[in-house]
FIMIFI-939985 format. One record per residue (C-alpha): residue number from 1; residue in three letters; x, y, z. Coordinates in Angstrom, 2 decimals, decimal comma. Example, Ala and Ser with C-alpha at 12.3 -4.5 7.8 and 13.67 -1.06 7.14 Angstrom:
# residues 2
   resi   resn         X         Y         Z
      1    ala     12,30     -4,50      7,80
      2    ser     13,67     -1,06      7,14
This chain:
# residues 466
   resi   resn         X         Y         Z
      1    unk    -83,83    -30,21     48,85
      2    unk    -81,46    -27,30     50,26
      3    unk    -81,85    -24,02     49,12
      4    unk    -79,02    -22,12     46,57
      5    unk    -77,31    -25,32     47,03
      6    unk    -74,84    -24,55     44,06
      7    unk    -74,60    -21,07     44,91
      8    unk    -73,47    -22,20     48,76
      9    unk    -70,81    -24,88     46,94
     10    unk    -69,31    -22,42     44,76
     11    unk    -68,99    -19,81     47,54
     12    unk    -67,09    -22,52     49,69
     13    unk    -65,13    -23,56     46,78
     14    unk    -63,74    -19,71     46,84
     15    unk    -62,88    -19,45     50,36
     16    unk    -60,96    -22,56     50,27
     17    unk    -59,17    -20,99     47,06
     18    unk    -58,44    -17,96     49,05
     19    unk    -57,51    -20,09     52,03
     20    unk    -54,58    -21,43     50,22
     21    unk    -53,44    -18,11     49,60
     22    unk    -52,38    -18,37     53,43
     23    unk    -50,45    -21,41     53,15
     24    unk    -49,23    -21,43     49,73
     25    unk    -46,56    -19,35     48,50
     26    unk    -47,24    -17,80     45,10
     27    unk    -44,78    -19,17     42,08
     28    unk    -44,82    -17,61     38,40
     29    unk    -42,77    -18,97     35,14
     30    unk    -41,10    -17,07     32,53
     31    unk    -37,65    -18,16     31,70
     32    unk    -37,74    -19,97     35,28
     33    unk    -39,51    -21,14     38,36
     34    unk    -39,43    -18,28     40,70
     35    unk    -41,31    -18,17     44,29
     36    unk    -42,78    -14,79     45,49
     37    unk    -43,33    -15,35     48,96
     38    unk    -47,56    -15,41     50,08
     39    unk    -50,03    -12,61     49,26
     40    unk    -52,80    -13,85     51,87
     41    unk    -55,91    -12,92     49,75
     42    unk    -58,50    -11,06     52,48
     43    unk    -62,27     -9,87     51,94
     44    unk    -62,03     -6,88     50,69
     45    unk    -59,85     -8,27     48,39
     46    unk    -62,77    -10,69     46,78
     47    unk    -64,58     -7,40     46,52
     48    unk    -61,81     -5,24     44,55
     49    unk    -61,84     -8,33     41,86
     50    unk    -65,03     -7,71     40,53
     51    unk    -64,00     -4,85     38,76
     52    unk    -61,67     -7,43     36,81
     53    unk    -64,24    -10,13     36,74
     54    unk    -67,61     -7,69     35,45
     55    unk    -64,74     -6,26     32,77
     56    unk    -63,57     -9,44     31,15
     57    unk    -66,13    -11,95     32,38
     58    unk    -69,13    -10,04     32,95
     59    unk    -70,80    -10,76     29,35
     60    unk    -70,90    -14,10     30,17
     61    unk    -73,41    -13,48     33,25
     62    unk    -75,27    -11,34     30,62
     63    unk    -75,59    -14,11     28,25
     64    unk    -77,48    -16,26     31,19
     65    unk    -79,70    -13,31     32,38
     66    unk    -80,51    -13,10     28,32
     67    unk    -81,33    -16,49     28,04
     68    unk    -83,77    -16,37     30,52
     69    unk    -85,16    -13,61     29,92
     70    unk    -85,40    -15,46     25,86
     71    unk    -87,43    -18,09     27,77
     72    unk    -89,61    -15,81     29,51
     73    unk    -90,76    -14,89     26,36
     74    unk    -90,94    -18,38     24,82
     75    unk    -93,90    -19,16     27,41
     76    unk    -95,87    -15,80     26,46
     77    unk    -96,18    -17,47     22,52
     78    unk    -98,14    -20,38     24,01
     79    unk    -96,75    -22,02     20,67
     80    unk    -93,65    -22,90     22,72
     81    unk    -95,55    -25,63     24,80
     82    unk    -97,20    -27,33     22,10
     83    unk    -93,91    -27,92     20,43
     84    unk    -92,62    -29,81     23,58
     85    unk    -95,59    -31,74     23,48
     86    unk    -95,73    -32,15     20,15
     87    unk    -91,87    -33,94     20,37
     88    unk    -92,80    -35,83     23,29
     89    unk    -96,13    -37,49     21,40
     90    unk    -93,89    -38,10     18,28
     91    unk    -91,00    -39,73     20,47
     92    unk    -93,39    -41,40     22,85
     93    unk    -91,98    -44,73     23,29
     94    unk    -88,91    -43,85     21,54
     95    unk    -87,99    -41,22     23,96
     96    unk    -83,94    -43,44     24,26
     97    unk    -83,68    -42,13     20,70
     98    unk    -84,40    -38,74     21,11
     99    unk    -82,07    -38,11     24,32
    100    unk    -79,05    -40,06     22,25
    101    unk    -79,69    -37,65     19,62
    102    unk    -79,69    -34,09     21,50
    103    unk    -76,66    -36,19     23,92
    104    unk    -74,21    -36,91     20,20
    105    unk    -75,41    -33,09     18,92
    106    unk    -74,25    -31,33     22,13
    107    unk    -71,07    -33,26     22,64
    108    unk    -70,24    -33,04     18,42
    109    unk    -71,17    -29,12     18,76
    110    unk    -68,88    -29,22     21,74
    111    unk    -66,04    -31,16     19,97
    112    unk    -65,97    -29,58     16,93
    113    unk    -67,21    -25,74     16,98
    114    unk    -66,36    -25,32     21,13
    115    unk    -69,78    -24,36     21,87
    116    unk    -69,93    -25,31     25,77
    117    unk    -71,09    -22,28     26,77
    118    unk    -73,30    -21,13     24,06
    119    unk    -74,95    -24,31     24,49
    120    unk    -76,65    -23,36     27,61
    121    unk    -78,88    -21,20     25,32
    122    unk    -80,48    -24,85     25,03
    123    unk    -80,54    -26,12     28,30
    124    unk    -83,88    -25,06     28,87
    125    unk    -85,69    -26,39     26,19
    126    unk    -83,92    -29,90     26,71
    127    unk    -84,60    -29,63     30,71
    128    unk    -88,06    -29,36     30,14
    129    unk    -88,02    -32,12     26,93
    130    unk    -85,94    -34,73     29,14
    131    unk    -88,72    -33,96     32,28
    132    unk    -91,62    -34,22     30,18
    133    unk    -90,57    -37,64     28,59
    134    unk    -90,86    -38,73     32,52
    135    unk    -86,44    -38,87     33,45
    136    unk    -85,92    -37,08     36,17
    137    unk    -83,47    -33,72     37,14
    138    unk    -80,70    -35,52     37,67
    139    unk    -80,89    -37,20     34,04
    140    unk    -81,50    -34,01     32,81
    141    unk    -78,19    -32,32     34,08
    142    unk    -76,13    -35,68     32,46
    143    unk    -77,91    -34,99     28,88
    144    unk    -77,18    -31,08     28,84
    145    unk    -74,03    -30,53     30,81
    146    unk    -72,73    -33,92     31,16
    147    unk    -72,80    -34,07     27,32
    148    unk    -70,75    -30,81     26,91
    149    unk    -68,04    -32,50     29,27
    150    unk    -67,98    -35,28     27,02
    151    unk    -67,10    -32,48     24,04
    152    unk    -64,66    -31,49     25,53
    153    unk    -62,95    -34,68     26,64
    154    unk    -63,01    -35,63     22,76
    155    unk    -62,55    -31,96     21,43
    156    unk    -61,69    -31,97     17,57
    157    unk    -61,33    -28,88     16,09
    158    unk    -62,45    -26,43     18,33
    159    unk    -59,35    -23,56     18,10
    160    unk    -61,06    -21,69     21,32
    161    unk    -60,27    -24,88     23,44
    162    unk    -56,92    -25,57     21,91
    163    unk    -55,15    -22,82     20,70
    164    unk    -52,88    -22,48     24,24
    165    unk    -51,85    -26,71     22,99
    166    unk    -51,11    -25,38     19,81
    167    unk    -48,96    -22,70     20,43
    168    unk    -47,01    -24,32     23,61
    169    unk    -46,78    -27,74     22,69
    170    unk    -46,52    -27,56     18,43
    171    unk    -48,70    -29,66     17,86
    172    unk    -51,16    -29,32     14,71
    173    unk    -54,82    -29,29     15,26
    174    unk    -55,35    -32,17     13,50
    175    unk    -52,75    -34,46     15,48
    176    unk    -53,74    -37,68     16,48
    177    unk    -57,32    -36,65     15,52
    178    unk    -58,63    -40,40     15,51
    179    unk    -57,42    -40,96     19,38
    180    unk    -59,96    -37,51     19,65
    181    unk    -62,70    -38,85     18,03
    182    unk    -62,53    -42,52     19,66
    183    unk    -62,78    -40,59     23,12
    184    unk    -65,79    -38,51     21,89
    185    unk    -67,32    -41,53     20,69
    186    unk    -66,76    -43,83     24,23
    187    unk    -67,39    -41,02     26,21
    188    unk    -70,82    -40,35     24,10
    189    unk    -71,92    -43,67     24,80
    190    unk    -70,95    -44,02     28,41
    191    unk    -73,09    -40,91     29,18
    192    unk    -76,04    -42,55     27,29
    193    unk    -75,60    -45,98     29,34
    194    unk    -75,55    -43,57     32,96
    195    unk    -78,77    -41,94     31,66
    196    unk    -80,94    -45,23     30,97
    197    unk    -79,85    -47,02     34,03
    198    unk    -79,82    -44,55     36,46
    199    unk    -81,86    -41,65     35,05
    200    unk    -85,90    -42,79     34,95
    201    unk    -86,06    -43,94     39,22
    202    unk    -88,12    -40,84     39,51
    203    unk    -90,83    -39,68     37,64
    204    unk    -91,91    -36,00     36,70
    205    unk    -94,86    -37,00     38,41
    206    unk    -92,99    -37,18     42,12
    207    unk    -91,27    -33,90     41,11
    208    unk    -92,89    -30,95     43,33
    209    unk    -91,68    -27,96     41,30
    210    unk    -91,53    -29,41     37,39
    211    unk    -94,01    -26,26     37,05
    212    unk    -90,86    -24,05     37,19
    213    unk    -89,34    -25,89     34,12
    214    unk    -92,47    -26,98     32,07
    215    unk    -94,46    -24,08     30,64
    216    unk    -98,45    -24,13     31,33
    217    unk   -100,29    -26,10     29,39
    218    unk   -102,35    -24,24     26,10
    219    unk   -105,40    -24,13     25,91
    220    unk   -107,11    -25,73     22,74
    221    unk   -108,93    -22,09     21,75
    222    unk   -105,10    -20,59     22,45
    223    unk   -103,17    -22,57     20,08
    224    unk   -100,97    -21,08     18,22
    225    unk    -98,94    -22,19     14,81
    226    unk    -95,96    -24,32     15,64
    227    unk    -93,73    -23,81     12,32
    228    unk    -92,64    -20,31     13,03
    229    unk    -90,98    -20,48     16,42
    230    unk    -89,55    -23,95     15,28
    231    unk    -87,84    -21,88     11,92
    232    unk    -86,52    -19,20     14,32
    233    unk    -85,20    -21,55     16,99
    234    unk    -83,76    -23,58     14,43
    235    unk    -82,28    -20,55     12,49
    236    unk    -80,76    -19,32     16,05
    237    unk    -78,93    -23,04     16,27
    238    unk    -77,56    -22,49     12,34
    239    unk    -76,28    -19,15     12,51
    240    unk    -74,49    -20,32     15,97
    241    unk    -73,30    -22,86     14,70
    242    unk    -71,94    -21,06     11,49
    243    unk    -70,76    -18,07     13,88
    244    unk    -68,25    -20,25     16,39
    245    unk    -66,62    -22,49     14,09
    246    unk    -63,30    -21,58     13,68
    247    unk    -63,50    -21,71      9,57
    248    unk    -60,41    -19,40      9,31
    249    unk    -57,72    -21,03     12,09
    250    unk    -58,80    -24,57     11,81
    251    unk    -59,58    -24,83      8,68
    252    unk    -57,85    -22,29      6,35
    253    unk    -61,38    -21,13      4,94
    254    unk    -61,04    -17,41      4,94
    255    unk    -64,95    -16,81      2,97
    256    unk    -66,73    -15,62      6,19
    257    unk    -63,79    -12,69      6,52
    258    unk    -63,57    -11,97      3,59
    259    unk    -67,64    -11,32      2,74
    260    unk    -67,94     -9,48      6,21
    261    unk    -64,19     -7,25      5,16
    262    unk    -66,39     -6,59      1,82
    263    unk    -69,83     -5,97      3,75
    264    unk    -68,37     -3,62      6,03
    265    unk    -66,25     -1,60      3,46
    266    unk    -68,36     -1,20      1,02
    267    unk    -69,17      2,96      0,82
    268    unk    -72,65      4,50     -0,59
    269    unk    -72,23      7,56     -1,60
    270    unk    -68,33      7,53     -0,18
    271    unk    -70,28      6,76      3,45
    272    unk    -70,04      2,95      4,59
    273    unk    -73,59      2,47      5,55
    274    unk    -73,48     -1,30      6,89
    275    unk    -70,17     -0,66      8,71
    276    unk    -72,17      2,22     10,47
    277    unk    -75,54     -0,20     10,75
    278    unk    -74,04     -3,41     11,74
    279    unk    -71,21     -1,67     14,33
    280    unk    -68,11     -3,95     15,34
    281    unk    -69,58     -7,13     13,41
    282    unk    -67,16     -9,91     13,98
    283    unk    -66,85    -12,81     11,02
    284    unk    -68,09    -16,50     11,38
    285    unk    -65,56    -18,33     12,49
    286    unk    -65,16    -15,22     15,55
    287    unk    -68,21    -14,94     17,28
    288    unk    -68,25    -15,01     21,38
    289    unk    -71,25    -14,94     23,70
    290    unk    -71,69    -11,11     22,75
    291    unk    -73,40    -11,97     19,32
    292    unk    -75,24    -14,76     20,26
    293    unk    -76,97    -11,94     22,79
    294    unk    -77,82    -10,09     20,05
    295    unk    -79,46    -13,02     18,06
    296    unk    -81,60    -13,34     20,87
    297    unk    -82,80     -9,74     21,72
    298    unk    -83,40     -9,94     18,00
    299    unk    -85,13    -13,03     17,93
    300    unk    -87,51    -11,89     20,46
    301    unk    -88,58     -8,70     18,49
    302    unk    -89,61    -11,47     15,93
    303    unk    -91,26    -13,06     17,92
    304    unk    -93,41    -10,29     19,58
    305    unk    -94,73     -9,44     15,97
    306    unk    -94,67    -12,96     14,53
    307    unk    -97,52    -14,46     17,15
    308    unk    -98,76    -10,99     18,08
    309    unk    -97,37    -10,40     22,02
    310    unk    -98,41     -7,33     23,64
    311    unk    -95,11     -5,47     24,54
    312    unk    -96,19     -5,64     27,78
    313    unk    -96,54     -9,35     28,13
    314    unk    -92,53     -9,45     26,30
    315    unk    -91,56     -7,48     29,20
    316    unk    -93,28     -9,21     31,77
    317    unk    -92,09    -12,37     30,36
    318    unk    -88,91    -11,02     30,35
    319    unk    -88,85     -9,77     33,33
    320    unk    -90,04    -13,33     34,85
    321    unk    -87,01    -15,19     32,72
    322    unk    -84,59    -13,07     33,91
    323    unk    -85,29    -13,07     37,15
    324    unk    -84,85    -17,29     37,24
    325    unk    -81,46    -16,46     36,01
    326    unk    -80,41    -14,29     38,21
    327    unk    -79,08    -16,94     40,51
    328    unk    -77,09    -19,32     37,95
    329    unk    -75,50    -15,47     36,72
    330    unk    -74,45    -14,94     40,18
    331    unk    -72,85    -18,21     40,25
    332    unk    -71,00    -17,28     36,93
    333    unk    -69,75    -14,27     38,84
    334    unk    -68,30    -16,41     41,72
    335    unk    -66,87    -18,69     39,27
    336    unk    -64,69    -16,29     37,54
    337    unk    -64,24    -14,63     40,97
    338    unk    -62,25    -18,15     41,49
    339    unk    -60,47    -17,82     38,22
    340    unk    -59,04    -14,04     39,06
    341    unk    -58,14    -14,88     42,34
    342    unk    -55,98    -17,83     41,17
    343    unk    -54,52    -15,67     38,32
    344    unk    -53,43    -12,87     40,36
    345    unk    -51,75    -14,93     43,06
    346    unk    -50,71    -18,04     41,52
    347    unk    -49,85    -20,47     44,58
    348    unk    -51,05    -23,41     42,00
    349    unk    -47,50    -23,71     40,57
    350    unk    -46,36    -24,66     43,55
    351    unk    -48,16    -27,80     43,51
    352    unk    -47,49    -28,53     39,84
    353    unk    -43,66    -28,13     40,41
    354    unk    -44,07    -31,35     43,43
    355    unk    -46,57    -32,84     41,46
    356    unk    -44,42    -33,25     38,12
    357    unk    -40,68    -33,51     40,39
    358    unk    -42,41    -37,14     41,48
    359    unk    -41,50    -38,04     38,25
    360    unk    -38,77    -37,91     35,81
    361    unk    -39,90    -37,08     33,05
    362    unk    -43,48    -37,68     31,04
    363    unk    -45,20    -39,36     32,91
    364    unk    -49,20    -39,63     32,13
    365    unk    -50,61    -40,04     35,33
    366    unk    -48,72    -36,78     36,91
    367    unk    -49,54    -35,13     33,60
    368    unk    -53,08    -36,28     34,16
    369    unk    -53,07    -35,20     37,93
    370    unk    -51,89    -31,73     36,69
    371    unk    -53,99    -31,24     34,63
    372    unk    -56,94    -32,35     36,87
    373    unk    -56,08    -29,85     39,20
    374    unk    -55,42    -27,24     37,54
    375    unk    -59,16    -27,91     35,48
    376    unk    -60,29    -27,26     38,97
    377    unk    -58,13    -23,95     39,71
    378    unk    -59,25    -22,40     36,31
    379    unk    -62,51    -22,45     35,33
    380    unk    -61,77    -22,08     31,97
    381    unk    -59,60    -24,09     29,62
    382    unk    -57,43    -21,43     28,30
    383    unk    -56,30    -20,56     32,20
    384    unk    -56,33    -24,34     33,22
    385    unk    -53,77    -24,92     30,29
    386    unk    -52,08    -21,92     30,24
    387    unk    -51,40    -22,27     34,52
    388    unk    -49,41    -25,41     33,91
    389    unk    -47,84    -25,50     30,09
    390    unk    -44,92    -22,97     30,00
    391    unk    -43,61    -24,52     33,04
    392    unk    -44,16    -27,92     32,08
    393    unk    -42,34    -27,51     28,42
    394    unk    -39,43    -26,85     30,63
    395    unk    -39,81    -30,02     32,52
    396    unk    -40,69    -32,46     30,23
    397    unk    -38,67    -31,61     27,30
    398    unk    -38,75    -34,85     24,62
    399    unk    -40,95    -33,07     22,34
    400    unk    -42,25    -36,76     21,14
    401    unk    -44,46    -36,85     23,54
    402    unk    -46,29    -33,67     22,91
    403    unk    -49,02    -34,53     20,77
    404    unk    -50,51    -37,20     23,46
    405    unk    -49,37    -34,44     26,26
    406    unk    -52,46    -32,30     23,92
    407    unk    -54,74    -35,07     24,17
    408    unk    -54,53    -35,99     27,98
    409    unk    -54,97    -32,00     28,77
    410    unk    -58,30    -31,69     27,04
    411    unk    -59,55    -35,26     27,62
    412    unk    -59,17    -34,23     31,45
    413    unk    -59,95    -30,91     31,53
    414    unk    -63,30    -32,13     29,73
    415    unk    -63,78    -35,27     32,36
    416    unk    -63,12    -33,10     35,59
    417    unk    -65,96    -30,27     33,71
    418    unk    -68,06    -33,22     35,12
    419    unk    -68,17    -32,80     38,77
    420    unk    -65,94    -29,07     39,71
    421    unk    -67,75    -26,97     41,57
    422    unk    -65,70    -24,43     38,99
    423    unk    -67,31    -25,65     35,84
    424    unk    -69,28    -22,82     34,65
    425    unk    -72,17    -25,68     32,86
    426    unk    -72,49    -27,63     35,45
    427    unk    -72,95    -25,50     38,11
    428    unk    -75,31    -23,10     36,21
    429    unk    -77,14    -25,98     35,31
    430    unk    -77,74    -27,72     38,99
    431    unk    -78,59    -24,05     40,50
    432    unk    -81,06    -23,98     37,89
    433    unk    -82,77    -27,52     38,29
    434    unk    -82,28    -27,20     41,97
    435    unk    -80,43    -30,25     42,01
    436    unk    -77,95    -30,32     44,95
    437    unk    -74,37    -30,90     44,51
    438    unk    -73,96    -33,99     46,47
    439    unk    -76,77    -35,50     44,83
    440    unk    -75,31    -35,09     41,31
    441    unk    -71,75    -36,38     42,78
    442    unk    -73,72    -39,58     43,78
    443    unk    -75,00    -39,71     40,56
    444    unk    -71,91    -39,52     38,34
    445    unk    -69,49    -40,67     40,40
    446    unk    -69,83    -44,09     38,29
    447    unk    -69,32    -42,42     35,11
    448    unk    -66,54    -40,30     36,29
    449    unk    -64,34    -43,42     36,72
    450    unk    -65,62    -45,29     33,94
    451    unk    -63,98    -41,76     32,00
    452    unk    -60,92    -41,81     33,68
    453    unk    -60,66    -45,54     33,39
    454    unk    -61,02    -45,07     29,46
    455    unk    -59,22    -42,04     29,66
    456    unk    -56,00    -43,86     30,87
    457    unk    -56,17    -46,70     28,98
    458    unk    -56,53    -44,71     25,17
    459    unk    -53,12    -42,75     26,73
    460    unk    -51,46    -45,26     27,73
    461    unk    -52,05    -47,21     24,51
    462    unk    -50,93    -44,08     22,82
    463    unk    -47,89    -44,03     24,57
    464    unk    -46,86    -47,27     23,22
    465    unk    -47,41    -46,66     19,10
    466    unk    -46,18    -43,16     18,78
């Protein structure tokens, strides 16, 4: 197995980005298609982005040093062992049942709240679950960040993934909403075929380093209580939950704002002591990676003092977490690095503009092209659908066709999520498991098309009722 695989593919992926800096010229919209002329992107000029990509983009790396660090920490408890086995003895011969479970959760916490990155707070746990109940790596990338791509190929009514839709294309969050869920649902259970026929060929057993994602065995004099770390952990997953729901914009419920508004203002003594205590507390319904940070850090104080952990075994374990997510941070860094470099010299319209002039008009399979690409220009959705949409509003202007134009951009945006070397899951996930890219790509490639074949078929049908 090569070493820093993922880290190698994503570095390659941003020299070829920069690459077509050189032959590219760089095209921007406003009230019409204008080309600049080429700003060849040089060395240096990777290096001057990472003031940009640390100042918008660098909580995100923080968030994946955090969560390992939250894991490191997990193994000092010793309780955190015994509740894997615990879960594999009560789903021992049943183990199909548990993986479709955690498989519909991530992808229905994915569809509806647009948790695909606050997921990976998870992967862990799962990783270690899935390797346990004797799949192997590659089985456990398709149940964590194979299920998130499925999320977002159905998403509902997650406002972070479709609020650049909404305000380009007019369309209602709740358009079409049944074509949504139909894709979750198909997509959901393709995943969950690919993992039982292709995932079990190798055993834990044949896998040399499952030490680095199984904690040690207890033992039976060390055993702690179970119940406490499974109240936190599950209190972690609930207040997440709660926290990135969009309860205000998709669903007019203004409680959360209104109860922190009222927390916040409210004055003892003329002085508001929780606004002061809490600091810039955002709402449910507005939380980002930042928050979920501080659940953690907090969540490990309570755990120190709930099963007793010398501060210096918290650091240590920290220290040890951390230091496993150093690389899948770094790769985070890269990724963005991609992003930035494509926003600040956008040669990508360039191919849009041929792309869509094939075609007069809607068409879904240049849409779908489009939007392929540009899922693999922009790492995230907002700048995938943002790169393309006020340029294509000017193209393809019967306005009929704009809720399935919604659909097709975040069913393929969530399909391509599956195999770019710019998907922040995915690749964070393989450079953790160690699993190679081409491996995974040999892997998936069957579920890919069976995606893109269902994909297709739901527009096209689409295209012919509305």
């Amino acid at each position: 197995m090569k070493k820093h695989n993922a880290l190698k593919v994503v570095g390659i992926t941003l020299l070829v980005f920069a690459l077509l800096t050189w032959i590219l010229p760089c095209a921007t919209y406003q009230t019409e298609y204008t080309e600049v002329g080429r700003y060849q992107v040089g060395l240096f000029d990777l290096l001057s982005y990472q003031s940009t990509v640390l100042g918008y983009f660098g909580y995100v790396a923080l968030f994946i040093i955090v969560v390992g660090g939250f894991y490191g920490v997990l193994y000092k408890t010793g309780a955190y062992r015994i509740m894997l086995d615990s879960l594999c003895k009560k789903f021992k011969g049943k183990e199909a049942v548990c993986l479709i479970v955690i498989m519909a959760l991530f992808a229905i916490l994915t569809s509806f709240a647009g948790l695909q990155l606050a997921l990976i707070m998870l992967f862990p746990f799962v990783i270690s679950l899935v390797l346990m109940m004797g799949y192997n790596k590659l089985a456990a990338v398709a149940v964590t960040a194979g299920s998130v791509a499925v999320g977002l190929m159905g998403t509902t009514f997650s406002y972070n993934t479709t609020q650049v839709l909404q305000q380009y294309l007019s369309v209602e969050i709740t358009d079409l909403i049944w074509a949504k869920v139909i894709l979750l649902v198909l997509g959901i259970v393709l995943l969950a075929f690919s993992v039982f026929k292709f995932g079990k060929k190798n055993s834990t057993k044949k896998c040399e380093d499952k030490d680095d994602f199984i904690p040690e065995a207890v033992k039976s004099k060390d055993k702690k209580k179970v119940w406490p770390l499974v109240v936190i952990l599950d209190l972690i997953l609930l207040v997440t939950i709660l926290g990135f729901i969009s309860w205000n914009t998709a669903f007019s419920i203004s409680l959360f704002d209104d109860v922190t508004t009222s927390v916040t203002e409210f004055e003892l003594f003329g002085f508001p002591i929780f606004s002061k205590i809490l600091g810039a507390v955002q709402a449910f319904g507005n939380w980002s990676l930042l928050e979920l940070i501080t659940i953690m850090l907090l969540a490990i104080i309570i755990l120190k003092f709930v099963y007793k952990i010398k501060w210096d075994d918290v650091f240590d374990g920290f220290a040890k977490g951390a230091k496993k997510a150093l690389l899948p941070a770094l790769i985070v860094i890269l990724i963005y690095t991609c992003l930035v470099l494509t926003t600040y010299d956008p040669y990508q319209l360039v191919i849009y503009k041929f792309i869509l002039g094939l075609t007069k008009g809607f068409n879904i399979f240049t849409t779908g092209l489009v939007v392929l690409l540009s899922s693999i220009f922009n790492g995230d959705p907002l700048y995938a659908f943002y790169s393309v949409l006020p340029y294509f509003v000017s193209v393809v202007t019967d306005t009929n066709n704009y809720q399935l134009v919604a659909v097709i951009f975040q069913a393929i945006y969530g399909i391509v999520t599956l195999v770019a070397p710019t998907s922040i899951p995915l690749m964070v996930t393989l450079a953790y498991t160690k699993v190679p890219y081409g491996s995974w790509l040999k892997y998936i490639w069957k579920l890919l098309v069976a995606l893109l074949v269902v994909a297709f078929i739901t527009f096209t049908i689409l295209l012919l009722i509305i």
